[in-house]
C-alpha positions in Angstrom: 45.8 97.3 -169.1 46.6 100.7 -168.7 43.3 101.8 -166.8 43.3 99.1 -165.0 47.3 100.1 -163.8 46.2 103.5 -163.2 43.1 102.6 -160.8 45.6 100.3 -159.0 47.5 103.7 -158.1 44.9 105.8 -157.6 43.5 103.8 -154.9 47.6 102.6 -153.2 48.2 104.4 -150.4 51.7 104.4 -151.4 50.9 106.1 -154.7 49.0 109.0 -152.7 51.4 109.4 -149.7 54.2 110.3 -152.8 52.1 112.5 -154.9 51.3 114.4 -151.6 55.0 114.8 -151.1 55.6 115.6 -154.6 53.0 118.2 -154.6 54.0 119.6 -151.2 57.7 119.8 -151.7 59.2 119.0 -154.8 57.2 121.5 -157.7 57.9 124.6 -154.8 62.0 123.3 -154.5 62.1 123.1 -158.4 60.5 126.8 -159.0 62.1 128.2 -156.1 65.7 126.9 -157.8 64.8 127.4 -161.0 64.1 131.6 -160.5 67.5 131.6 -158.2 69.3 129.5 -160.6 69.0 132.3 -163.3 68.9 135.1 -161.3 72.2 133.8 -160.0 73.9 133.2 -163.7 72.8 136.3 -164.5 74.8 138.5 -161.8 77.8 136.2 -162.5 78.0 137.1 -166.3 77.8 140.6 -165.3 80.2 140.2 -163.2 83.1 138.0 -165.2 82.9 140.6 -167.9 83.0 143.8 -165.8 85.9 142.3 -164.5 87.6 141.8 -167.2 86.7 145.2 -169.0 88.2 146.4 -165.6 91.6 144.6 -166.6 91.5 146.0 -170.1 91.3 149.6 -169.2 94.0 149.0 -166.1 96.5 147.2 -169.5 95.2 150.5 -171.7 96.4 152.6 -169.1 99.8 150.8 -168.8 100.2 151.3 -172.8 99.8 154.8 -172.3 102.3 154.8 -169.6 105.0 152.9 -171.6 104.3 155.1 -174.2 104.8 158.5 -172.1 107.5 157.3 -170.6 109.6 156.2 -174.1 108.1 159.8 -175.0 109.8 161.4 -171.9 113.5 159.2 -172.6 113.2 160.9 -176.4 112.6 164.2 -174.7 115.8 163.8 -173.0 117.8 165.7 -176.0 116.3 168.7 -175.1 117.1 169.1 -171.4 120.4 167.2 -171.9 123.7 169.7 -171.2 126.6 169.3 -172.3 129.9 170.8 -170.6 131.7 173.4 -172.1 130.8 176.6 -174.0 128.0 174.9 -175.9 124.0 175.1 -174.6 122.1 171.5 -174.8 122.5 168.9 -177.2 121.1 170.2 -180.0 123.3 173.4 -180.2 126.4 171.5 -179.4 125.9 169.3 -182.1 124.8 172.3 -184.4 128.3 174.1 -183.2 130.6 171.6 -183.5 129.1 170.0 -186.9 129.5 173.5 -187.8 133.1 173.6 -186.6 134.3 170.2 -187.1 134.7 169.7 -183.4 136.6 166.3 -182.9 134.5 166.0 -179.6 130.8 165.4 -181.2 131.6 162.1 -181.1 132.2 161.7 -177.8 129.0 164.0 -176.6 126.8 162.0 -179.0 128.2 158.5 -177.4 128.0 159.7 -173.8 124.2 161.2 -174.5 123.4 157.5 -175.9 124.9 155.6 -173.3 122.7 158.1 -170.6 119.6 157.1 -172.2 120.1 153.5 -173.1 120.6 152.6 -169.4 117.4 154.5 -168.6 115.3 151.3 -168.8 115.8 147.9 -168.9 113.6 147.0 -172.3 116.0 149.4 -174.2 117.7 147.1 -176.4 119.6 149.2 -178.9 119.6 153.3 -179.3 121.1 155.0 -182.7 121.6 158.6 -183.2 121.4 159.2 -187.2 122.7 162.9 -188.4 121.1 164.5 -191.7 123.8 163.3 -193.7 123.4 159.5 -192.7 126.2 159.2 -190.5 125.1 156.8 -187.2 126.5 156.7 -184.3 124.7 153.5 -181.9 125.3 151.8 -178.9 124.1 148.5 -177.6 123.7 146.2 -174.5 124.4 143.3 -176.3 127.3 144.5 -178.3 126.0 143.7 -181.7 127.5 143.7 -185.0 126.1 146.2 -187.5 125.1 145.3 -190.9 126.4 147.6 -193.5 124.3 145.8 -196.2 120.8 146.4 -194.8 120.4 150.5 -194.8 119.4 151.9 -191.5 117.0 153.9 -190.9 114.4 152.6 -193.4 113.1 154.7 -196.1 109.5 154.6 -194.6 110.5 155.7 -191.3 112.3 158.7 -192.3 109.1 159.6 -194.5 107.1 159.6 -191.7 109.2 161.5 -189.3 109.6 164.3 -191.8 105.9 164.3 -192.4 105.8 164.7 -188.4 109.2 165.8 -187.4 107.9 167.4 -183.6 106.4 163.9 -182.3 107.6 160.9 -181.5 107.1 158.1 -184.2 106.6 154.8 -183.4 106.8 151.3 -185.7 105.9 148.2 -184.5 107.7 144.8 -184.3 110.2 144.1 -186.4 113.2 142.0 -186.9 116.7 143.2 -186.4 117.8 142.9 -190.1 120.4 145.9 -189.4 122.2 143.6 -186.9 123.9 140.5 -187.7 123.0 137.2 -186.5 120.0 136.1 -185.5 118.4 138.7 -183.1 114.9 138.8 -181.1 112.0 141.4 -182.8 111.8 144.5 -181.6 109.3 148.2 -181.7 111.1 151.3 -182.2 110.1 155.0 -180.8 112.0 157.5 -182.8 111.6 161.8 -182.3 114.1 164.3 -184.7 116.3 166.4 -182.6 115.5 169.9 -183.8 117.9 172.9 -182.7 115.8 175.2 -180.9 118.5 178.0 -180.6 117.0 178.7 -184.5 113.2 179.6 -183.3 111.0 181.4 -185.2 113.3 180.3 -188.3 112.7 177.5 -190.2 112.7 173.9 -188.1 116.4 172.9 -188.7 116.8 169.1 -187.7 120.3 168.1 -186.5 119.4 164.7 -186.2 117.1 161.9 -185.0 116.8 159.4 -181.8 115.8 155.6 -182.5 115.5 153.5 -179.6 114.9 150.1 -180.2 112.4 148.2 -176.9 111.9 145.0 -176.3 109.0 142.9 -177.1 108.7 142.5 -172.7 107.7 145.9 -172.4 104.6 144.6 -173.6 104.3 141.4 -172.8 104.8 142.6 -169.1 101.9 144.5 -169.1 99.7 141.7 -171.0 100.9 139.1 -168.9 99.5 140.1 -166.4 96.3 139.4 -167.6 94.5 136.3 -167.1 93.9 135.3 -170.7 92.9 131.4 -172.0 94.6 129.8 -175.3 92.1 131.0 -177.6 91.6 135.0 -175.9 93.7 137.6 -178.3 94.3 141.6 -177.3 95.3 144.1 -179.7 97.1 147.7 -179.7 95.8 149.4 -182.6 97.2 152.9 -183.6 94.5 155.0 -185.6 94.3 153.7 -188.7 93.2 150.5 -187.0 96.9 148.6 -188.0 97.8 146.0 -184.9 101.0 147.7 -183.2 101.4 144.6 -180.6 99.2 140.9 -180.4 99.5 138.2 -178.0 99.2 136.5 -181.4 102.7 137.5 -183.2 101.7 136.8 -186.8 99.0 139.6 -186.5 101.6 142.2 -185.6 101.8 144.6 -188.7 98.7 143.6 -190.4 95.1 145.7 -190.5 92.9 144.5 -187.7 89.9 142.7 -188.8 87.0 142.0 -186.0 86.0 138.5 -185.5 83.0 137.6 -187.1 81.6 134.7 -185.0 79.6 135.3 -182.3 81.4 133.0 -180.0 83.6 136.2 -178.7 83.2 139.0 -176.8 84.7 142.3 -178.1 85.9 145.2 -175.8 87.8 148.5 -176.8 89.5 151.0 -174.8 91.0 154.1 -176.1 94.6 155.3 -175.1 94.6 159.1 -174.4 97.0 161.6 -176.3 98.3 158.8 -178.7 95.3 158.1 -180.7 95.7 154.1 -180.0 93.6 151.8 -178.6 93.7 148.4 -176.9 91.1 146.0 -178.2 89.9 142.3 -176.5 88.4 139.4 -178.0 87.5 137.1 -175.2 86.1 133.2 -176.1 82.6 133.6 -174.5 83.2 129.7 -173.5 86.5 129.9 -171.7 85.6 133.3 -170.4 82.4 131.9 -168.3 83.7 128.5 -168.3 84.0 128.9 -164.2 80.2 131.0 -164.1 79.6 127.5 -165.9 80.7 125.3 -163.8 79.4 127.0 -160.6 76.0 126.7 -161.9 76.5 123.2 -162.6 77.7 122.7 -159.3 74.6 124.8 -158.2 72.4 122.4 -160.7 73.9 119.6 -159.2 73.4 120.8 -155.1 69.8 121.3 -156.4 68.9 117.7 -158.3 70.5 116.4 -154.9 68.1 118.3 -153.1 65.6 117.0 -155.4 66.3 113.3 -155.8 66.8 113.2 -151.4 63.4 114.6 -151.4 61.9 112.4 -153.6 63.7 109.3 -151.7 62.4 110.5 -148.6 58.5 110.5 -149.9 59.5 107.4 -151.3 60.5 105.8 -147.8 57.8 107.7 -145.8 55.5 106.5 -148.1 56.6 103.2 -148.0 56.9 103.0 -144.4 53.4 103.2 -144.2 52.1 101.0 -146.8 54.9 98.4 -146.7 53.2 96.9 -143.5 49.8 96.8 -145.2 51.3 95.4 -148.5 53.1 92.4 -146.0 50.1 91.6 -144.2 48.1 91.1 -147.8 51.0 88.9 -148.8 50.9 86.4 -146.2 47.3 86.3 -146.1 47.2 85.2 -149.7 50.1 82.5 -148.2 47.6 81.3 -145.9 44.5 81.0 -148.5 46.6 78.8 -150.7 47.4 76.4 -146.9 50.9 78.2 -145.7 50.3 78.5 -142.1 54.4 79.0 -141.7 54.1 82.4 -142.4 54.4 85.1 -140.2 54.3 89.2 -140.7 57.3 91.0 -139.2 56.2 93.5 -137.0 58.9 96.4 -136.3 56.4 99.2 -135.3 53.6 99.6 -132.0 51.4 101.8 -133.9 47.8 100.2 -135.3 49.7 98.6 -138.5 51.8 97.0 -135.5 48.7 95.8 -133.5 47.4 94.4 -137.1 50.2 92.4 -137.4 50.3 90.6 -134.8 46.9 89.8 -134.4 47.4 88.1 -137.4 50.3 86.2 -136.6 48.4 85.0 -133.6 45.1 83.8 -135.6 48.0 82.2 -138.0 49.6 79.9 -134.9 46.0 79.1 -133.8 44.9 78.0 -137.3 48.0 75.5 -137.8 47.8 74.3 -134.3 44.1 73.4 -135.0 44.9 71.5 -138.4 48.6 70.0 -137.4 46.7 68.6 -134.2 44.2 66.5 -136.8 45.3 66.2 -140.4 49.2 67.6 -140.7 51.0 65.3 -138.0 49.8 62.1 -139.5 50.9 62.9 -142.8 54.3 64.2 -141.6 54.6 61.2 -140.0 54.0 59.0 -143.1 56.6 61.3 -144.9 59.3 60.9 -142.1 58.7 57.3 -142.1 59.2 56.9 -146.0 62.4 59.0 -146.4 64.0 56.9 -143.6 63.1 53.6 -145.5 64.2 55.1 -148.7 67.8 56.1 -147.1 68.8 52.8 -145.8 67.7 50.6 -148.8 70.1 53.1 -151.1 73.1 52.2 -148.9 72.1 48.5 -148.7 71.7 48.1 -152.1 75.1 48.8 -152.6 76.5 46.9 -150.6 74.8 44.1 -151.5 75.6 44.5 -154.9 79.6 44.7 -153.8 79.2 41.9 -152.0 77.5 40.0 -154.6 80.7 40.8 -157.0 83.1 40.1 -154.2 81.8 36.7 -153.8 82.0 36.2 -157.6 86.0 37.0 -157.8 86.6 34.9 -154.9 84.4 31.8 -156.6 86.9 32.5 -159.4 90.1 32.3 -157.1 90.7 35.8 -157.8 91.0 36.6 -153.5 93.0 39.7 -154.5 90.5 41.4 -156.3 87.5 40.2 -153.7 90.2 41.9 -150.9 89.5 44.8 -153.1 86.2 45.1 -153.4 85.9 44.4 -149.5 88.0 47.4 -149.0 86.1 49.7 -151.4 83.1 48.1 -149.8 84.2 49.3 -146.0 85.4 52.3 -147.5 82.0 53.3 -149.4 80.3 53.0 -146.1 82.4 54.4 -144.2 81.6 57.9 -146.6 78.0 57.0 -147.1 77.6 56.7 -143.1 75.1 59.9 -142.8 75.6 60.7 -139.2 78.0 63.3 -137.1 80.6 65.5 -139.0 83.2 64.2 -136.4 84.5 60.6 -135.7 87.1 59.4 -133.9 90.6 59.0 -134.8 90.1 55.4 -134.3 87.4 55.4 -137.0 89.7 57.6 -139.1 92.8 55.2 -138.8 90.9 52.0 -139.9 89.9 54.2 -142.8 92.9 55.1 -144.2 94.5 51.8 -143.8 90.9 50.2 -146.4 92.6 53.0 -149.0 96.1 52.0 -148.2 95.4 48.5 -148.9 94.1 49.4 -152.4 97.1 51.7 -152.9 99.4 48.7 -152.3 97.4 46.2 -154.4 97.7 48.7 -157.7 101.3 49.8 -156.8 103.0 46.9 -154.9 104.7 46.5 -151.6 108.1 47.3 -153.2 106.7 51.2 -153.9 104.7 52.2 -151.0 104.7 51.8 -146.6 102.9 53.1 -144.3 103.8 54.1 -140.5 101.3 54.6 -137.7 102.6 56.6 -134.9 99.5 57.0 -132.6 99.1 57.4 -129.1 96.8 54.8 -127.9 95.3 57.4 -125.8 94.6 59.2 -128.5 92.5 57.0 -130.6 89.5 58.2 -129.0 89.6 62.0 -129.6 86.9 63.1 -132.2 88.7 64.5 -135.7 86.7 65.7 -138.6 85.2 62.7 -140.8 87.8 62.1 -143.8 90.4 64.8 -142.9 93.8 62.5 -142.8 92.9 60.4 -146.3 93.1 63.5 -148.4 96.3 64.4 -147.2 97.5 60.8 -147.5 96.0 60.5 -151.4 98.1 64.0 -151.8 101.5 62.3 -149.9 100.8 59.5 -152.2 100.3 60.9 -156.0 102.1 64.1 -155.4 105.0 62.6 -152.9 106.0 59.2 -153.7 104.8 58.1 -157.3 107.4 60.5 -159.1 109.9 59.3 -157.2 111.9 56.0 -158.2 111.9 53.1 -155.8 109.8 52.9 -152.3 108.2 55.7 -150.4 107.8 56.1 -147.0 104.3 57.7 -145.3 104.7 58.3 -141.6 101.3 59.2 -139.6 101.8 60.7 -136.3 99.4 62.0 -133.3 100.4 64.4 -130.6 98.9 66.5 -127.7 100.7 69.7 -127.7 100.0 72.1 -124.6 96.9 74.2 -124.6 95.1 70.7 -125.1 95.7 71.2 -128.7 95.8 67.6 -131.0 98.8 67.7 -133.8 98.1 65.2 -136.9 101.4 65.2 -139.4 101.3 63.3 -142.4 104.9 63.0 -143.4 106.2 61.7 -147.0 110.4 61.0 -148.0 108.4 61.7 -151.7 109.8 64.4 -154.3 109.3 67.5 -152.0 108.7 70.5 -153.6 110.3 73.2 -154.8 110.1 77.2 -152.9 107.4 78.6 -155.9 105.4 75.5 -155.9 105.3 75.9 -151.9 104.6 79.2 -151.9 101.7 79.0 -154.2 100.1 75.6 -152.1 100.2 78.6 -148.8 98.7 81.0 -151.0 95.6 78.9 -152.0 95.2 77.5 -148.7 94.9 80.7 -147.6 92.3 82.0 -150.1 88.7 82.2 -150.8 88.7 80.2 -154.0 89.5 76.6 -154.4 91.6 77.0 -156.8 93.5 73.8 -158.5 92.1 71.5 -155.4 89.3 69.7 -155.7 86.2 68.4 -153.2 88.4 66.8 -151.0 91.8 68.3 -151.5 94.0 69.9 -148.7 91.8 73.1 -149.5 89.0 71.3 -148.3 90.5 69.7 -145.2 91.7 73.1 -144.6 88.3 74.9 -144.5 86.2 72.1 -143.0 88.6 72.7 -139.8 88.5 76.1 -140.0 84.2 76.2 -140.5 84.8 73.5 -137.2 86.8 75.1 -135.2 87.7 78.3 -136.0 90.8 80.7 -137.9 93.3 79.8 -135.6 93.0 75.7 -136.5 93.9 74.1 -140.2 96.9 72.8 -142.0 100.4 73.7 -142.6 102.7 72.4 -145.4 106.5 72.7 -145.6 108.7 70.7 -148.1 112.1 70.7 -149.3 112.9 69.0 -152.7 114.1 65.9 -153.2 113.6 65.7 -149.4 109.9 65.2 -148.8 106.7 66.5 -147.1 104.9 67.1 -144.1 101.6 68.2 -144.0 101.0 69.5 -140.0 96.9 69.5 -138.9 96.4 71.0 -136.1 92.6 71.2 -134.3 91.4 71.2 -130.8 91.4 68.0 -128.8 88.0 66.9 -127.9 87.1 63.2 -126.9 84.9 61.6 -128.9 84.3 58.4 -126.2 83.7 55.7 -129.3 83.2 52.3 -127.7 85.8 50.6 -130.7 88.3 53.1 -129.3 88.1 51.6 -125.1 88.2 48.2 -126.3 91.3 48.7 -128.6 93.2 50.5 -126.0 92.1 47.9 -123.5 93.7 45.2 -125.5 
C-alpha cells in the first residue's frame, strides 16, 4: 500500500511542482532564520543584562552618595560655631559642661534643630553626652520612652571601638519612642573636642540621626525590578544593611543557590559596602523572550505562506489535469452531462475545451438514436403515475361520501365533499399563484368543516371583496392559514360567537391589501411582540408548515422584503392579520364569469 502511495507521488505533477518549491525556498528561509534567530537572542541577552548591571552600579553609586552626604550632616559638629566667647561646638560644650553654663542647653537644641532640617529623610536626631544625659528633637514630636535605654549597649561598643568614623546600624524599630512608629537606620559619629590635640581623644558626646527607610527605597525604586528580583546593601562582613525584602534586613546574606538567578555585585567606595542583585533569569528576559517568539512567529508565517503558495501554484497547474481525468472517467461509465471548467487560455485551457466539445458531439450522436426514446418512455410513465395518485383519492372519497349519504348521514357526505374539493385544491401540482377567486372558494370548503364541528352559534364568516378583484393572482394557500390561526387562536377561547371579517383592497402604488380580521381573545403586548419577532426571523420557531411564518416567507421568496404580513391585536378586542403583496392579474376564466354575473 505504501509503495504503491509513494509511486503515485513520485510520478503527480502536483507532488513535484511542491517539492521543487520546498527545496527552492523553504529549507534556505528555515536556515537563513534559524542562524538570525540565535544570533539575534544572543545580542539581546547581552544586552538586558548589561543594562541592568548598568542600573546596579548607577543605585551603588547613589548608596555611596547617601552615605557621604549623612557623613557630611555628622561632620557638621566640627565646623558648627557657636556665638560668644566659646570656639565650635565641641569646645563650647567642653567649657560650659566644665562651668555649668545654663546655656548648653540651648546651643545643643539649636545645633539639633540646624541639622535635623538638613534633609527631609531625617526623622529623629539625639545628642547623648558621656554621662547619658540626651537631649533630641523630632519632626514628629514623639514621646520618649524612658523604659527602653537609648543608645543601645551595642552601639556604644562599636563607636568606642571606632570613635573617629561614622557608625552606621541598620533598620530598626523605634522601641525608644512610644507608639507605634515606622523602622528606621541610624548614622551615628562621637563628637570629640579637638581643642585637646595631641592629648588623649576626649569625647564630649555623640550625634545619632535616625533616616528614613525612603532614603533607600528612593534610590531602589527607581529600578525596574519584577516580584521575585531582590537587591542587597551588604557592609563588610557580608550582614544585609537594606533589602527590597524587609525580613532579610539584619540577617547574614546567603547567595541563592538555584541557578534560575542571575547574581551581580558592585562595591561602594570608602565604606567597604556593597550592593548585590539577584535577578529571576525568567522575568529578567521574559521581553528578549517574547520578542523571539514574536520573531518565531513572523518566521513560521513566512514559512506556512510559502508553503501555501507552492501548494496553490502547484495546484493551479495540476488541478486542470486532475479535472479533465475526472470527467473522462464520468464519460467511460455513460455521463455525457459533464463538462471541464476552463478558467485559463494556456494548453491546459485548449485541452479542456476540446474535450468538452468531443463531450457535446458524443451525446448529440447517442441522444439523436438511443437517449430520446427512452426519455420519452420515462416522461410518459411519471405523468401516468401522477394523475392516477390524485384520482385514486378521490375516488376513494367519493366512494365514502356516497356511503354516508346511502346511510342518510348528508352532513358527513357534505364533509367529505369539502375535504374532497379541498384535497385537490392542495394536490393541484401546477403554478405557485392562483387567483383570489380560487383562494376564496377555498377557504369557504374549510369554513364549512369549521362550522359543521363547531356550530353556527360559534363561528361567521364575512367576505368583503371587490368583485374586481377576484381575478388578481395571490400566492396558492396564503389566506387559509391566517383564517385556521383567526380561528383556534381568535375565537375558540372566547365564549359565545366569533366574527372573521375577510377584506380586499387596492391601495396606491397598485399594491393588493388582504386583512383577515377576528373580534377573538386578542392578544396581549409580550405575546405580540414575540409573534413580530419570529416573523421577522430566520427560524420557524413555534409555527409550523403552514403557519403565518410560512405565509410570511412564501411572500417574501415571491415578491420581495418589502411585501409579507403584519399583525396587531389588542386583548379582549381581537386581531387583524394585514397581507400586503403586489397586485398582478391572474386573468382566470371562473373569475370573468363570476364578475359578469
Amino acid at each position: 500500500m505504501y509503495r504503491s502511495t509513494f509511486s503515485r507521488l513520485r510520478k503527480s505533477i502536483f507532488a513535484k511542482f511542491t517539492l521543487s518549491f520546498i527545496l527552492v525556498g523553504l529549507l534556505p528561509l528555515l536556515a537563513l532564520s534559524y542562524l538570525s534567530l540565535n544570533t539575534f537572542s544572543g545580542y539581546m541577552e547581552r544586552y538586558t543584562v548589561n543594562n541592568y548591571e548598568q542600573m546596579l552600579l548607577y543605585a551603588g553609586r547613589n548608596v555611596d552618595d547617601m552615605y557621604a552626604k549623612y557623613n557630611n550632616i555628622s561632620k557638621v559638629m566640627y565646623s558648627y560655631g557657636v556665638e560668644g566667647r566659646y570656639g565650635h561646638l565641641g569646645e563650647a560644650i567642653s567649657a560650659q559642661k566644665k562651668t555649668g553654663d545654663y546655656r548648653l542647653a540651648s546651643t545643643v537644641d539649636d545645633f539639633l534643630r540646624t541639622v535635623l532640617y538638613t534633609d527631609s529623610y531625617l526623622q529623629n536626631i539625639f545628642f547623648v553626652f558621656p554621662d547619658g544625659t540626651t537631649q533630641r528633637l523630632t519632626k514628629e514630636n514623639k514621646s520618649m520612652d524612658f523604659r527602653v535605654s537609648f543608645p543601645a549597649p551595642e552601639w556604644k561598643t562599636e563607636l568606642l571601638q571606632d570613635s573617629r568614623n561614622l557608625a552606621f546600624f541598620p533598620s530598626h524599630k523605634q522601641t525608644y519612642h512610644t507608639g507605634t512608629n515606622p523602622p528606621v537606620m541610624t548614622f551615628a559619629r562621637n563628637l570629640l573636642d579637638i581643642s585637646m590635640a595631641g592629648l588623649q581623644e576626649h569625647i564630649v558626646g555623640t550625634l545619632y540621626m535616625d533616616v528614613g527607610m525612603g532614603a533607600f527605597d528612593e534610590i531602589f525604586g527607581q529600578l525596574a525590578l519584577n516580584p521575585k528580583d531582590t537587591v542587597y546593601v551588604l557592609d563588610g562582613s557580608g550582614n544585609v544593611l537594606y533589602s527590597n525584602r524587609s525580613e532579610r534586613i539584619g540577617q547574614v546574606y546567603t547567595p541563592a543557590e538555584s541557578g534560575e538567578y542571575l547574581r551581580t555585585e558592585r562595591e561602594i567606595a570608602g565604606n567597604g559596602w556593597k550592593v548585590v542583585g539577584e535577578i529571576y533569569k525568567e522575568e529578567l528576559f521574559r521581553t528578549v523572550t517574547q520578542m523571539m517568539n514574536t520573531v518565531l512567529v513572523v518566521i513560521l508565517l513566512c514559512a506556512v505562506s510559502l508553503l501555501i503558495v507552492a501548494l496553490l501554484f502547484s495546484r493551479r497547474f495540476s488541478g486542470p489535469i486532475r479535472s479533465i481525468t475526472r470527467e473522462m472517467t464520468k464519460v467511460e461509465s455513460g455521463n455525457f452531462d459533464t463538462r471541464v471548467t476552463v478558467k485559463t487560455d494556456d494548453e491546459i485551457g485548449l485541452l479542456g475545451r476540446g474535450f468538452n466539445k468531443m463531450v457535446v458531439r458524443l451525446q448529440s450522436y447517442i441522444d439523436e438514436v438511443y437517449v430520446a426514446q427512452i426519455k420519452q418512455k420515462q416522461a410518459e410513465l411519471s405523468a401516468l403515475k401522477s394523475q392516477i395518485r390524485p384520482h385514486y383519492l378521490y375516488n376513494t372519497l367519493e366512494v365514502i361520501r356516497m356511503s354516508a349519504v346511502a346511510n342518510d348521514d348528508q352532513e358527513v357526505g357534505d364533509m367529505i365533499l369539502s375535504l374532497s374539493h379541498q384535497l385537490k385544491y392542495v394536490l393541484d401540482y401546477g403554478q405557485e399563484t392562483v387567483t383570489l377567486l380560487d383562494e376564496k372558494s377555498n377557504i369557504e370548503q374549510y369554513f364549512r368543516l369549521m362550522v359543521y364541528r363547531y356550530g353556527e352559534h360559534r363561528l361567521s364568516l364575512d367576505f368583503r371583496f371587490d368583485a374586481g378583484l377576484l381575478g388578481a393572482a395571490v400566492p396558492k394557500l396564503s389566506i387559509q392559514p391566517l383564517v385556521e390561526n383567526a380561528v383556534y387562536h381568535g375565537i375558540m377561547p372566547k365564549s359565545g360567537k366569533g366574527n372573521i371579517r375577510i377584506t380586499a383592497e387596492l391601495l396606491p402604488g397598485e399594491l393588493l391589501c388582504i386583512t383577515v380580521d377576528d373580534d377573538g381573545v386578542g392578544m396581549t403586548e409580550e405575546t405580540l411582540e414575540k409573534v413580530r419577532s419570529k416573523l421577522g426571523s430566520r427560524t420557524a420557531g413555534e409555527f409550523g408548515s403552514i403557519g403565518l411564518k410560512n405565509v410570511h416567507d412564501r411572500i417574501q421568496g415571491l415578491y420581495g422584503g418589502n411585501f409579507g404580513i403584519e399583525v396587531s391585536s389588542s386583548r379582549h378586542i381581537g386581531t387583524s392579520i394585514r397581507m400586503t403583496l403586489p397586485y398582478q392579474k391572474e386573468g382566470n376564466a371562473d373569475a370573468e364569469r363570476h364578475i359578469g354575473g
